[in-house]
Structure formats: structure tokens, C-alpha cells
C-alpha positions as CSV (number, residue, x, y, z in Angstrom):
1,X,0.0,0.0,0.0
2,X,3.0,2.0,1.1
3,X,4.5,2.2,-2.2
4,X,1.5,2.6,-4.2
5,X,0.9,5.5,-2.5
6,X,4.4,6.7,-3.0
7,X,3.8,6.4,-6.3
8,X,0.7,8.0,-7.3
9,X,2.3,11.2,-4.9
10,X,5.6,11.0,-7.5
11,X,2.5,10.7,-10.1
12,X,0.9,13.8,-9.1
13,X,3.8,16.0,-7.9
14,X,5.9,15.5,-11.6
15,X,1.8,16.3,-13.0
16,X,2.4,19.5,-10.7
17,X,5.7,20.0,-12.2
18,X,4.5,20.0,-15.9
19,X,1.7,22.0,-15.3
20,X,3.9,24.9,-14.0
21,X,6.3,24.7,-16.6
22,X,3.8,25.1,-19.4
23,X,2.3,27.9,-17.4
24,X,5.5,29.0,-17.1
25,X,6.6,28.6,-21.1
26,X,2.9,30.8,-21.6
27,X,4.4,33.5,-19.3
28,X,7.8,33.9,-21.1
29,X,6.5,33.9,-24.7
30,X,3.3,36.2,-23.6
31,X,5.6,38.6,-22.0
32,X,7.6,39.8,-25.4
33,X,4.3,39.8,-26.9
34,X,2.7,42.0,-23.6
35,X,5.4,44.4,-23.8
36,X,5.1,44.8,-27.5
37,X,1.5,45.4,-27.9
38,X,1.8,47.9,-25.1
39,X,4.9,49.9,-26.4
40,X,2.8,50.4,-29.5
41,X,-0.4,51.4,-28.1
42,X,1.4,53.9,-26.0
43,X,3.3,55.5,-28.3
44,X,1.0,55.2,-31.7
45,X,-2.2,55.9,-29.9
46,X,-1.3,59.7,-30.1
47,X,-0.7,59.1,-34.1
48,X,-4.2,58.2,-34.8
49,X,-5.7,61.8,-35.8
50,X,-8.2,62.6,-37.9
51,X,-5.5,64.0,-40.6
52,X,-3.1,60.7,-40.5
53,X,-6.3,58.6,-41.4
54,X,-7.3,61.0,-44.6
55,X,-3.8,62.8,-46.2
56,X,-1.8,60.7,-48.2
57,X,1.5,59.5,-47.6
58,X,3.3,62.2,-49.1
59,X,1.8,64.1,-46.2
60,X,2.3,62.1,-43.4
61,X,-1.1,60.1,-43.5
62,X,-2.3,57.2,-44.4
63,X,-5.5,57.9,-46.4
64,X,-4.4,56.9,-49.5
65,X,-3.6,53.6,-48.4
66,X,-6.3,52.9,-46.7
67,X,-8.6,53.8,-50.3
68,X,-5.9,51.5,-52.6
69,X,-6.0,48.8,-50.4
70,X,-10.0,48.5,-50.4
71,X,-10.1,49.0,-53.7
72,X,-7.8,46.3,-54.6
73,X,-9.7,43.9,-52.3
74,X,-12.9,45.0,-53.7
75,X,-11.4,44.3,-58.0
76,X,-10.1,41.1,-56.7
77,X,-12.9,40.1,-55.0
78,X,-15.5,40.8,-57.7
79,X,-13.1,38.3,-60.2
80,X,-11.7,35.9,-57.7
81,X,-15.1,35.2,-55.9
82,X,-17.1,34.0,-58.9
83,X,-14.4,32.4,-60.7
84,X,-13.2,30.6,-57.4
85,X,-17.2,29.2,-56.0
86,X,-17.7,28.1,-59.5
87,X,-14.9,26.0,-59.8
88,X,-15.0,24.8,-56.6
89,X,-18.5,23.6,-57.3
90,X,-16.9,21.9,-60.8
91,X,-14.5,20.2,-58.6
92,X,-16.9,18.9,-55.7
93,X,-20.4,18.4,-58.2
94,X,-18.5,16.9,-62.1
95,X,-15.1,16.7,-60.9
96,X,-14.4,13.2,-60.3
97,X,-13.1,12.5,-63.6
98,X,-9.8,13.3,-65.4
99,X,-10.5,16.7,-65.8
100,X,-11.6,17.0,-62.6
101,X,-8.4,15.5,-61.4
102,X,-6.1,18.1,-63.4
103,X,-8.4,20.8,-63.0
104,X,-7.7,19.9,-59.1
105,X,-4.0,19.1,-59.3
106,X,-3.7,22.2,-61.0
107,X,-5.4,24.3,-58.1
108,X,-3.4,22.4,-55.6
109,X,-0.3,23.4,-57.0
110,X,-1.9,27.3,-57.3
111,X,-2.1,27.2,-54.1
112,X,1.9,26.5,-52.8
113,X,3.3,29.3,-55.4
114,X,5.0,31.9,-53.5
115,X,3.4,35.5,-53.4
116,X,6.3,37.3,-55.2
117,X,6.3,35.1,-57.6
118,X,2.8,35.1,-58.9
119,X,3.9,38.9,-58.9
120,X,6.6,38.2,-60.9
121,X,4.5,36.2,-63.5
122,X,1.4,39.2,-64.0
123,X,4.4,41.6,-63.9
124,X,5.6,39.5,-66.8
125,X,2.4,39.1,-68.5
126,X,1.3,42.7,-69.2
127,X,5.0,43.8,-69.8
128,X,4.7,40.7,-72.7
129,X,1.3,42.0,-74.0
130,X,2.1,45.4,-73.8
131,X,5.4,44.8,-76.2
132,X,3.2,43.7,-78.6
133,X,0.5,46.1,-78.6
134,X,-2.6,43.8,-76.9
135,X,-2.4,46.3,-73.8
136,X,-1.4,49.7,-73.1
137,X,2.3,49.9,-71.8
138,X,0.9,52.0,-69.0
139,X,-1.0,49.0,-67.8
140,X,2.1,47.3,-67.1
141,X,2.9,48.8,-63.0
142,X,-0.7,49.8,-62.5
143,X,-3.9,48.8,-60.2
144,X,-4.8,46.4,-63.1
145,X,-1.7,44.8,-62.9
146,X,-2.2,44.6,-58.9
147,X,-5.5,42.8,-59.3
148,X,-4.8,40.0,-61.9
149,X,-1.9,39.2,-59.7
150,X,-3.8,39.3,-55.9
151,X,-6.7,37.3,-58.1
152,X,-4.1,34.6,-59.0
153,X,-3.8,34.0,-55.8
154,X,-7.4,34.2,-54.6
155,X,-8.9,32.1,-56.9
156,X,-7.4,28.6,-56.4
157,X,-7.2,29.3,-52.4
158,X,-11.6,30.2,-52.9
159,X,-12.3,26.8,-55.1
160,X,-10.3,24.4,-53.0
161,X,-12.3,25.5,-49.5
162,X,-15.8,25.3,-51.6
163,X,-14.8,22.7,-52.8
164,X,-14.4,21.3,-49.5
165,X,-17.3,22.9,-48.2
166,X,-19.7,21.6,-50.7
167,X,-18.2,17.9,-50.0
168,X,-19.7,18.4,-46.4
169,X,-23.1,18.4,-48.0
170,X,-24.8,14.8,-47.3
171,X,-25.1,12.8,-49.9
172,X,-28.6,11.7,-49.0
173,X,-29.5,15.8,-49.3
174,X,-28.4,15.8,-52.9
175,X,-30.5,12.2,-53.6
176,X,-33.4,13.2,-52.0
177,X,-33.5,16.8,-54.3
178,X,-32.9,14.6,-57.6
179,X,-35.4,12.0,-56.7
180,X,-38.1,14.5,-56.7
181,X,-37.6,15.4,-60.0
182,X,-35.4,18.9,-59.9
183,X,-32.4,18.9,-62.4
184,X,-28.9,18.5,-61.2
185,X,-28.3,22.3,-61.8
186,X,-31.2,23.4,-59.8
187,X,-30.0,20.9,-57.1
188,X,-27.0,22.1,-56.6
189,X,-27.8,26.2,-57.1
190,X,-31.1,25.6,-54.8
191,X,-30.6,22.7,-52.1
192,X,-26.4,22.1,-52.0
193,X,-25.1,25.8,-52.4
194,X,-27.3,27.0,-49.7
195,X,-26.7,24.2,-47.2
196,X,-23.1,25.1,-47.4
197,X,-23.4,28.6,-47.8
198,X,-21.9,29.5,-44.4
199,X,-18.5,27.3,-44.9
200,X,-18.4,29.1,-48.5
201,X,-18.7,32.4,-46.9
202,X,-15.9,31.2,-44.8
203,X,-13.9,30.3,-47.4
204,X,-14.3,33.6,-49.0
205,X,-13.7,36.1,-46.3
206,X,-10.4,33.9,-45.4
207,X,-9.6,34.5,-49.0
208,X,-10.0,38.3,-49.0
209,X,-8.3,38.6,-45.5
210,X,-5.5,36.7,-47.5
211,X,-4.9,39.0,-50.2
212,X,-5.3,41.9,-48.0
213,X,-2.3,41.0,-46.4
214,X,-0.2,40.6,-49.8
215,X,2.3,42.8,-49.9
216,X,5.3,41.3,-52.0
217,X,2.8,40.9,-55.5
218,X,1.8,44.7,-55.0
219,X,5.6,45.5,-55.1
220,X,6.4,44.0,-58.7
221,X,2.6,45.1,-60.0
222,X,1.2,48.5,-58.1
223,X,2.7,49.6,-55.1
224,X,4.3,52.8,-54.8
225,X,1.9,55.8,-55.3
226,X,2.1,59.1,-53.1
227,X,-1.1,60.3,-54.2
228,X,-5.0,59.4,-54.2
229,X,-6.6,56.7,-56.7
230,X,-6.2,57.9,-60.0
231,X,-7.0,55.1,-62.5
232,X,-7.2,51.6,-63.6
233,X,-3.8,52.5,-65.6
234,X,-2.2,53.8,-62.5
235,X,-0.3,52.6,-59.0
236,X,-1.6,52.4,-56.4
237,X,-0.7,52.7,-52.4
């Protein structure tokens, strides 16, 4: 009995011992983290104005930023969104054939390219097209530019989570719809995109909160402009 309790106390003390050092771990990487988010409360707090949230950046403000940046989102958003749900509903409703399976593979491997370099490639494009005359020069470091690059991104990131969200649909839903008589089509626009509506908005604000947070694209495509929106054909901040 004697050493059975001795053991469960060993048990329960080295359980005591663990627990403090992961509370303890928490501490030390939560203190850096304390002490950062305080130091720039404190001292940006009193940079929040009125003016630093509506002159440009040639001025000391961010205003113009703040306008590129939700127009970008909204461009991309208006391309990506469509193109992205509707593949995604290819992939999870006809895809489970060949083209299915490269449409998918080609998605997946969308989906690891680096940032920079998918701002390297619509960098490239428009500089190609522009050479020979399909689109304006100007076109080629401009908002345009910006978007077709941020949409690369978007698109395959948007069809793989509605594509995943449409899987989660029950089979049985889809059955029961076609067995009544409603064509495939209907099914899927009336009884499947709806149950999965809420995972598919999911999908899609993860996707714009990704490409708001692009950076390294914008610098080969748009970035880099001192003064308010001016154009489809111009940078942007």
C-alpha cells in the first residue's frame, strides 16, 4: 500500500511539475508579446488623428492607403469570388473524372506558389502584352496589374475551401432533391449551395483577408503611389 501510495504522490507532484512549466513557457512567450503590444499602443495611440487617417503619404497620413487597399480587395474580389465558387463547385459536383483531377491538381499546385512570384508572372504578363500592342504599356505597374496578380492568388485558395465545403453536403441531401424530380443544376444552385453557404462564406472572407495582407505581389505590380486613386492604368498605395 505503502508504495503505491508513493507512487501515485511521485504521479501527481511531476503532474504538478509539468503543469507549471507550461504555465511557465505561456508567461515567457506572452511577456515579449505584452510588452510589444503595449509599447505600441502607447506610443502610436497619439498618431491616430483625424488627418493621419485622410492625407496621403506624401503628407504624413495614411489615407491613400487605406482607399488602394479596399479597392484592390474590392477588383479582386469581384473576379476571384465568382471564378473561385464556381470552380470549386466543378471540382466537388462533375469533378471526379480526369479533368476533374487536373483541373484539381492544377489548383493544388496554385495554391503552394510563392506570393512574389505570382507577382513576378502578371508583372511579366502585361510587360509581354504590352510589347506587342494587346495592352497599353501604361498598364504594365498599374492597379490592373495589382488585381490579376492578388486574383491569382485568390482564386485557387476560394475553389479548394468550396470545394471542401460543398463535399460536407450529405449525400442523402443531394438524392433526395434529384429524386423529386429537380435537375442536377437546380440541385445544386437551390438545395447544396445554400446548405453550405456559411462554410463558402468562410472560405471567402479567409480568401480576402488573405490577399489583404499581400504585400510582396503589389511591389512588382502597383505599389508605390504618393497620391490618391487615379486610375485603372495607375499605381496604387
Amino acid at each position: 500500500m505503502r508504495l503505491r501510495f508513493d507512487r501515485e504522490a511521485r504521479r501527481r507532484w511531476k503532474d504538478l511539475a509539468m503543469n507549471f512549466a507550461a504555465l511557465l513557457c505561456v508567461v515567457i512567450a506572452l511577456v515579449p508579446l505584452g510588452s510589444l503590444l503595449f509599447e505600441a499602443t502607447i506610443r502610436g495611440i497619439r498618431s491616430i488623428t483625424p488627418s493621419f487617417l485622410t492625407l496621403t503619404t506624401g503628407n504624413g497620413g495614411i489615407g491613400n492607403a487605406i482607399q488602394g487597399t479596399l479597392i484592390l480587395i474590392a477588383l479582386t474580389s469581384v473576379i476571384a469570388l465568382p471564378v473561385g465558387i464556381l470552380t470549386g463547385i466543378y471540382l466537388a459536383e462533375y469533378g471526379k473524372n480526369r479533368a476533374g483531377a487536373a483541373v484539381r491538381f492544377f489548383v493544388d499546385v496554385m495554391t503552394q506558389i510563392p506570393s512574389i512570384v505570382v507577382g513576378i508572372f502578371a508583372f511579366s504578363l502585361i510587360l509581354e502584352l504590352g510589347a506587342v500592342g494587346i495592352v497599353s504599356p501604361r498598364l504594365v505597374f498599374s492597379t490592373t496589374t495589382g488585381v490579376i496578380a492578388l486574383s491569382t492568388i485568390m482564386v485557387p485558395f476560394i475553389a479548394r475551401t468550396s470545394e471542401e465545403a460543398l463535399r460536407l453536403v450529405p449525400i442523402s441531401t443531394r438524392e433526395s432533391a434529384l429524386a423529386l424530380g429537380i435537375p442536377r443544376y437546380r440541385t445544386i444552385l437551390r438545395v447544396v449551395l445554400p446548405s453550405a453557404s456559411s462554410a463558402v462564406i468562410t472560405g471567402a472572407l479567409l480568401g480576402i483577408a488573405r490577399v489583404g495582407g499581400e504585400t510582396a505581389p503589389l511591389l512588382m505590380t502597383c505599389l508605390g503611389s504618393s497620391f490618391w486613386f487615379g486610375g485603372l492604368d495607375q499605381p496604387c498605395e
